[in-house]
C-alpha positions as CSV (number, residue, x, y, z in Angstrom):
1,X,-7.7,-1.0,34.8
2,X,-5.9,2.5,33.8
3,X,-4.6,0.8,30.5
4,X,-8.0,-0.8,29.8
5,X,-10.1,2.3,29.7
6,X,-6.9,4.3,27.9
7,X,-7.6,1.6,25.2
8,X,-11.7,2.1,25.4
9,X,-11.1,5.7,25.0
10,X,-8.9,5.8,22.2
11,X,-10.7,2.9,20.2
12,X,-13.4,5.8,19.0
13,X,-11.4,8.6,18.4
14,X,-11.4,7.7,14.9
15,X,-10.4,10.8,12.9
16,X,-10.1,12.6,9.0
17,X,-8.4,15.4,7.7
18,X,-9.9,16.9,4.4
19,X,-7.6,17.3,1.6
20,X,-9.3,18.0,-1.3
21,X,-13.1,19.3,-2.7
22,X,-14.6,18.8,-6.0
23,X,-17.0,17.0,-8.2
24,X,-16.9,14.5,-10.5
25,X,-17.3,14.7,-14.2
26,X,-19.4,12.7,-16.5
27,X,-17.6,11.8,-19.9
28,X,-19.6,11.8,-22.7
29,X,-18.8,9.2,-26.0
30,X,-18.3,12.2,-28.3
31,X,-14.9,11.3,-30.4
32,X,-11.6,12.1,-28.8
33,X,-10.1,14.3,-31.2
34,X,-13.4,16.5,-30.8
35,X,-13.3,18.9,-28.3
36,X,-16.4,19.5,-26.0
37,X,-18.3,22.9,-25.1
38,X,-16.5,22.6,-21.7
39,X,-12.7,22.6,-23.8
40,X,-12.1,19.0,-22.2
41,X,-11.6,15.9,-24.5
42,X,-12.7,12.4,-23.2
43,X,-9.0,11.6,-21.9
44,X,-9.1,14.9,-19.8
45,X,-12.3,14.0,-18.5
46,X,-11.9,10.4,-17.6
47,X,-9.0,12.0,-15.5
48,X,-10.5,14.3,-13.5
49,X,-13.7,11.7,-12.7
50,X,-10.9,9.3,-11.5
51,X,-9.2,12.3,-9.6
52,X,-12.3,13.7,-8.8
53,X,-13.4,9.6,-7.4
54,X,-10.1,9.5,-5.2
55,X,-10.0,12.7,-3.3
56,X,-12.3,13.9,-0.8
57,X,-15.1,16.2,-1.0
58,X,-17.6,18.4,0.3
59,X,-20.4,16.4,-1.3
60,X,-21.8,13.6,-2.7
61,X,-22.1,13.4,-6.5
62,X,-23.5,10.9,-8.2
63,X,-23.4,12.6,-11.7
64,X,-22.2,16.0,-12.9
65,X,-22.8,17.1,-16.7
66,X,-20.4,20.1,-18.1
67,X,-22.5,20.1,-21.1
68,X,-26.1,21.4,-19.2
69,X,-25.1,22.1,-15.6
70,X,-27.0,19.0,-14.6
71,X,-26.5,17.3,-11.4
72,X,-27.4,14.7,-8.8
73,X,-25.1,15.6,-5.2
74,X,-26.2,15.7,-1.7
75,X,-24.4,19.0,0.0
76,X,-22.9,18.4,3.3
77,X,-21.8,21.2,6.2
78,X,-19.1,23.2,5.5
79,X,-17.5,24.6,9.2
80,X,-15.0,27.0,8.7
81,X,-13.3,29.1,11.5
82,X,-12.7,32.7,10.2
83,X,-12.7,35.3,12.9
84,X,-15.4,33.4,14.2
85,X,-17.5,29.7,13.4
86,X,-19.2,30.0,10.0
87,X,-21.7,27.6,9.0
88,X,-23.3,26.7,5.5
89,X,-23.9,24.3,3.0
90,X,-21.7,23.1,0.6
91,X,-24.6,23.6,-2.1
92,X,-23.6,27.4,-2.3
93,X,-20.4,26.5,-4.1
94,X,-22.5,24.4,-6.5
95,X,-19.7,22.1,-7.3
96,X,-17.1,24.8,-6.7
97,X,-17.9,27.2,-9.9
98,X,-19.7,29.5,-7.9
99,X,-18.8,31.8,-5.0
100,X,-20.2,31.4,-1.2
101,X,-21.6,34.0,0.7
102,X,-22.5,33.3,4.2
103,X,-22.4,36.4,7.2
104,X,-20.5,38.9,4.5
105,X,-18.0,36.8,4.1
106,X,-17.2,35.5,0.8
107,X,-15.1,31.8,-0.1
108,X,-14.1,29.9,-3.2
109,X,-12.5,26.8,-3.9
110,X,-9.7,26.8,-5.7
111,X,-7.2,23.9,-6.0
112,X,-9.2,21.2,-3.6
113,X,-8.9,24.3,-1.1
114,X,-11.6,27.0,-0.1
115,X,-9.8,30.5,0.2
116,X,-11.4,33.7,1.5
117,X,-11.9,35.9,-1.4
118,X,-14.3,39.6,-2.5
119,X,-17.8,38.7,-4.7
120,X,-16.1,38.2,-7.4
121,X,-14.3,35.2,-6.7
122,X,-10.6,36.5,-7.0
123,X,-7.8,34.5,-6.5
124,X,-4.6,36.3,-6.0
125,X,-1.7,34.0,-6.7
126,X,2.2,35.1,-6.0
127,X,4.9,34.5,-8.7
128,X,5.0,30.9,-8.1
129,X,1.0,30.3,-8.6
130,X,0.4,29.4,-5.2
131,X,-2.5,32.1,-3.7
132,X,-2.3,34.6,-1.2
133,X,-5.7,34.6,-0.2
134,X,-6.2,34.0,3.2
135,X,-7.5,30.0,3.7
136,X,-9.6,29.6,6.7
137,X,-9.5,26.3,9.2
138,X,-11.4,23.9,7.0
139,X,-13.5,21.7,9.8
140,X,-16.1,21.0,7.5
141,X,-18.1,17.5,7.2
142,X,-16.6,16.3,4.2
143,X,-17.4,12.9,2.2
144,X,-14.8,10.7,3.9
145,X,-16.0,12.4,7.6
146,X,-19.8,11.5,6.6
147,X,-18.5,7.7,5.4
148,X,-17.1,7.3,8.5
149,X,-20.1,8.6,10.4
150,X,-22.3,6.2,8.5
151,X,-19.8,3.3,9.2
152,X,-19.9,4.2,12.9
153,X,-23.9,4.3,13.3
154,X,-23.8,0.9,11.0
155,X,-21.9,-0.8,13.3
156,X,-22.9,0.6,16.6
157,X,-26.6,-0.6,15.3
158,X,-25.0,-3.8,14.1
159,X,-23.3,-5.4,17.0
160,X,-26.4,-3.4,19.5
161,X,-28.7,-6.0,17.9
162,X,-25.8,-8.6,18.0
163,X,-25.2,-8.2,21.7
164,X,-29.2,-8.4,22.4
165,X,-29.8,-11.7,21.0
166,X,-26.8,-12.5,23.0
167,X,-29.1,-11.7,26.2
168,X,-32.4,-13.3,24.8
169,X,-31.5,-16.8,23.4
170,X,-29.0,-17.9,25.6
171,X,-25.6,-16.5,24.1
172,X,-27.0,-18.2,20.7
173,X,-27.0,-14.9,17.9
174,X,-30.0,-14.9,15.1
175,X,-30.4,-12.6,12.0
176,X,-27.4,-11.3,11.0
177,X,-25.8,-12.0,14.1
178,X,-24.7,-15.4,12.6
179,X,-22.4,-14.0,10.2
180,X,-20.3,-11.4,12.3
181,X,-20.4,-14.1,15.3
182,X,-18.1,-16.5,13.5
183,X,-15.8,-13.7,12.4
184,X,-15.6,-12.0,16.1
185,X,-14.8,-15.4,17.1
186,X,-11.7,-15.7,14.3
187,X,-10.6,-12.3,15.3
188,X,-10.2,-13.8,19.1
189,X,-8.8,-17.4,18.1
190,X,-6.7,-17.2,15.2
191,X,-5.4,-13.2,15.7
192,X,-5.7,-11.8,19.3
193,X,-4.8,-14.8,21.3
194,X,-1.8,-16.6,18.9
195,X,0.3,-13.2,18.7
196,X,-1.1,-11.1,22.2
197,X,-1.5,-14.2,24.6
198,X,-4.0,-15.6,26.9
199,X,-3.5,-13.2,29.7
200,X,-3.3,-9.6,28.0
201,X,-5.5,-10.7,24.8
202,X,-8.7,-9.2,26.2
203,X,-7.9,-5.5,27.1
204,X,-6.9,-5.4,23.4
205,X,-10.2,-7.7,22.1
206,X,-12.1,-3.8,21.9
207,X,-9.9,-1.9,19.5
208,X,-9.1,-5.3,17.1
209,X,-12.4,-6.0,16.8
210,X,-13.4,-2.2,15.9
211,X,-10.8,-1.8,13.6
212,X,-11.1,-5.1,11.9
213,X,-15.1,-4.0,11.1
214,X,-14.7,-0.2,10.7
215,X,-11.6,-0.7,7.8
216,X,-13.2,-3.9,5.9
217,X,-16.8,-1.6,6.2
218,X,-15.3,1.8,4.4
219,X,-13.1,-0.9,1.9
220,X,-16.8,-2.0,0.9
221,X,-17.9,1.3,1.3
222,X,-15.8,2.5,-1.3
223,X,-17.0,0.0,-3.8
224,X,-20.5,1.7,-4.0
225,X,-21.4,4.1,-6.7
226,X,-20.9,7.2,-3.9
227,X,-17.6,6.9,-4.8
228,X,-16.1,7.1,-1.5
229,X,-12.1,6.4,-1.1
230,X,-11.9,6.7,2.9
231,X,-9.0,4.2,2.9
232,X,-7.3,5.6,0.1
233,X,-6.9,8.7,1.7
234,X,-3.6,8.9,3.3
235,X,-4.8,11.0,6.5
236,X,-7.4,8.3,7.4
237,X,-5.0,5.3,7.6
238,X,-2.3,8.1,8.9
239,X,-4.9,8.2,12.1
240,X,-5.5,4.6,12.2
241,X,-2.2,4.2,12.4
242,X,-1.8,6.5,15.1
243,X,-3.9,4.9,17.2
244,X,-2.5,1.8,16.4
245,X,1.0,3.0,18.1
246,X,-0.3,5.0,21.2
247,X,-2.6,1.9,22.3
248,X,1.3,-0.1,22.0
249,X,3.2,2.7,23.6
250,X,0.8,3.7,26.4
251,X,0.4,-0.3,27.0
252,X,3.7,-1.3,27.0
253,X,5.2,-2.8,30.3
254,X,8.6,-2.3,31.1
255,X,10.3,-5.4,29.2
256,X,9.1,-3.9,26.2
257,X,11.4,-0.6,27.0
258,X,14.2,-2.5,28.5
259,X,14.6,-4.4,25.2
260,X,14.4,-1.2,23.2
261,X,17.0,1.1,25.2
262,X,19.4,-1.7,27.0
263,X,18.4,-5.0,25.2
264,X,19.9,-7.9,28.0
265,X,22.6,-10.0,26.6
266,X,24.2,-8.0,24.6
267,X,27.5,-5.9,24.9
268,X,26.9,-2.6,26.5
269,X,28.5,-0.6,23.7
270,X,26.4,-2.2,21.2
271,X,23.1,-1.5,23.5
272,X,24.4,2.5,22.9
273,X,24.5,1.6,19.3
274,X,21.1,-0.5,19.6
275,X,19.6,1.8,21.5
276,X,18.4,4.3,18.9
277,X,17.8,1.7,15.7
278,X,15.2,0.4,18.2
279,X,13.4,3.3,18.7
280,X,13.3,4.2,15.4
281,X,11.6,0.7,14.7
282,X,8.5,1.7,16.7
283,X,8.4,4.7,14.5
284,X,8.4,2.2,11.3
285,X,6.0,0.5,12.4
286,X,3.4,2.7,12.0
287,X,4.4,4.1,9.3
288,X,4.2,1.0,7.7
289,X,0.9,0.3,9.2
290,X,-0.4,3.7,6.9
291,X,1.5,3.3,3.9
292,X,0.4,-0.5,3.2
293,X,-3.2,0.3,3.4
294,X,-3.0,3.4,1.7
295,X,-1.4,2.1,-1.0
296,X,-3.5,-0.9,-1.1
297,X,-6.7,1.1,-1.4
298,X,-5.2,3.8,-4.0
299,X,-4.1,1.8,-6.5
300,X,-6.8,-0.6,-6.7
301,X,-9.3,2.6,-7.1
302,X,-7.2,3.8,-9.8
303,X,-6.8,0.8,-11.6
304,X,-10.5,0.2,-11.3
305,X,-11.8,3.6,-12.6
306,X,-9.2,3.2,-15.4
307,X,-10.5,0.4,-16.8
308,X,-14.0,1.4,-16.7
309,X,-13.1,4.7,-18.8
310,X,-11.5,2.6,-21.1
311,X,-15.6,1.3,-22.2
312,X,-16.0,5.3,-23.2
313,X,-12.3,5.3,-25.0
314,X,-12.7,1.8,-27.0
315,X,-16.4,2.1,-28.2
316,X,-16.4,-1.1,-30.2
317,X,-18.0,-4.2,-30.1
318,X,-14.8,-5.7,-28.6
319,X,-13.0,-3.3,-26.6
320,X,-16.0,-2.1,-24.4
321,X,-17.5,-5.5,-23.7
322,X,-13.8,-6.6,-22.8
323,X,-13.2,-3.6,-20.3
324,X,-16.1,-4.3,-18.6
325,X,-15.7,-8.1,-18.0
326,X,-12.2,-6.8,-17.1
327,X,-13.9,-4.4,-14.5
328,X,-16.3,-6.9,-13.4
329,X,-13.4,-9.0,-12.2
330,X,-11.4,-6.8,-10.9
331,X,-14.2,-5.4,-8.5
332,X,-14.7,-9.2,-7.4
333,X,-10.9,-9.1,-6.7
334,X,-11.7,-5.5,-4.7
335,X,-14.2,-7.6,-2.5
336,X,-11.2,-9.6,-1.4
337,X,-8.3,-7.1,-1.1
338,X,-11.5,-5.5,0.9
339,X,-11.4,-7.6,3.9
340,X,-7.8,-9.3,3.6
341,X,-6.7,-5.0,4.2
342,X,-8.9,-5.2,7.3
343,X,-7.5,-8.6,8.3
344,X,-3.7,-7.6,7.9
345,X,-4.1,-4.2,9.2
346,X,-5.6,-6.2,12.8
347,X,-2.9,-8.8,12.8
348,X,-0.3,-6.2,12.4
349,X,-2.0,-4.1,15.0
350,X,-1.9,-7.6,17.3
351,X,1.4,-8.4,17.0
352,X,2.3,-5.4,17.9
353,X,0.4,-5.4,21.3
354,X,1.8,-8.8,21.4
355,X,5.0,-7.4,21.5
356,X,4.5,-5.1,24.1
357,X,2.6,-7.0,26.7
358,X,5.3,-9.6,26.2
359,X,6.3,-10.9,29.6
360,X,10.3,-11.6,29.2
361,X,12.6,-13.9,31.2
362,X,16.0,-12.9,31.0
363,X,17.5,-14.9,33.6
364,X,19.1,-17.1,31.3
């Protein structure tokens, strides 16, 4: 029962670290060699949207002119611990060009980072260009934080209204209900019971079924024009991953650590030698766990936005049209890599509780 709510607990404590703040650009189709009022070319600026579309932020910007100022954002909270909680909203930094006052205190963004600085904004940077300006603890609701937040209510709301028409019509779903039903029931058949086993598969059927629907949910997410990148942000799956390998560690039974530190059947000065690879493969595995989706997610981002700046490079009646059909399928090919992310990030996740719920006889 202890392990069972130990898994409850930690299948919601879903968590993001912010790395980076800033809006994205909108290129224009002047020519390439011409130089904008802003002193950014259309290469420069196709850059910073796609650098701008993969990093977090502390807004969400749907379009950002340097040529009139113009915008379309939604601010979100910014939380920063300086000598004390300070509260206010992202709009003051109006897409970090402008300085925030809030209580007498004054911040900037510089570099993806907000500093503590005077009214005027200044940075001071040491002989290596890195600043010396004290940063306060950033705790702010960023993009990714919100995304997740939104995915969170979605599915609560989702599988609420799934679980009621469970109690009205007889354990038979309606509405939407019929779509997730089939997939909850593939997550149990085909994942949690072939690599867990029929006695431990259910303690584990809470955090395989959350994670399945809360990564293929931000993958989709992040196919939207809000151009959120949850998934591609290394701290996210870095989390995920986390949790992943304390739900194996604090679940493991003892055959699981017998066959890590003194494997049976094998010489006992190759079980000293043993010993530590093993361990070090639980650490892998995690690590593994972060680096596959991250990657994943990245470069299929990148890839996309790349091709879709390509339309404002090409300007022709052949190159445009053929970047977009290109983009088109590629996004298609998104919807997939999507949901087969989810799906190998739960198997992975299954096999190892598989592993260490693993009941082994080592009599022979």
């Amino acid at each position: 029962m202890y392990r069972i709510n130990v898994i409850k607990t930690l299948t919601f404590l879903f968590f993001a670290v912010t790395i980076s703040v800033s809006a994205n650009n909108n290129p224009d189709e002047n020519n390439l060699a011409q130089e904008e009022p802003s002193g950014k070319d259309m290469k420069t600026e196709i850059r910073e949207t796609i650098k701008h579309h993969l990093l977090d932020s502390h807004d969400f910007t749907l379009y950002h002119s340097t040529k009139d100022g113009s915008s379309l954002s939604f601010p979100l909270p910014v939380i920063l611990w300086d000598n004390g909680i300070q509260i206010f909203m992202s709009s003051k930094f109006h897409h970090g060009e402008e300085v925030a006052e809030n209580n007498g205190n004054y911040y900037k963004i510089y570099h993806a980072k907000i500093y503590k600085t005077n009214a005027e904004g200044t940075i001071n940077l040491d002989e290596h260009g890195h600043p010396e300006n004290a940063k306060p603890l950033d705790l702010s609701i960023t993009k990714s934080v919100a995304s997740m937040f939104l995915v969170a209510i979605i599915m609560f709301l989702l599988f609420r209204s799934l679980a009621k028409s469970y109690s009205k019509n007889g354990s038979i779903p309606k509405g939407v209900g019929r779509i997730f039903e089939p997939l909850i029931l593939y997550i149990r058949d085909e994942i949690a019971i072939p690599n867990i086993g029929e006695k431990h598969y259910k303690r584990y059927m809470n955090y395989l079924l959350t994670i399945f629907f809360f990564v293929w949910f931000l993958n989709l997410l992040g196919l939207t024009p809000l151009g959120v990148n949850v998934t591609g942000n290394i701290a996210v799956t870095f989390a995920l991953a986390i949790l992943t390998y304390l739900i194996t560690t604090l679940t493991a039974n003892k055959n699981y650590w017998k066959h890590i530190f003194w494997m049976p059947g094998v010489p006992k000065p190759m079980r000293l030698i043993l010993a530590p690879i093993e361990l070090f493969g639980t650490l892998i595995k995690p690590f593994s766990l972060m680096i596959r989706l991250y990657a994943n997610m990245f470069a299929g981002h990148t890839v996309l936005m790349s091709i879709i700046g390509l339309m404002f490079i090409f300007k022709s009646w052949i190159g445009s049209p053929l970047s977009f059909g290109l983009a088109f399928v590629l996004s298609l090919l998104e919807l997939l890599v999507a949901v087969l992310q989810a799906y190998i990030f739960t198997m992975l996740s299954a096999l190892y509780f598989g592993s260490a719920s693993e009941e082994h006889n080592d009599s022979h």
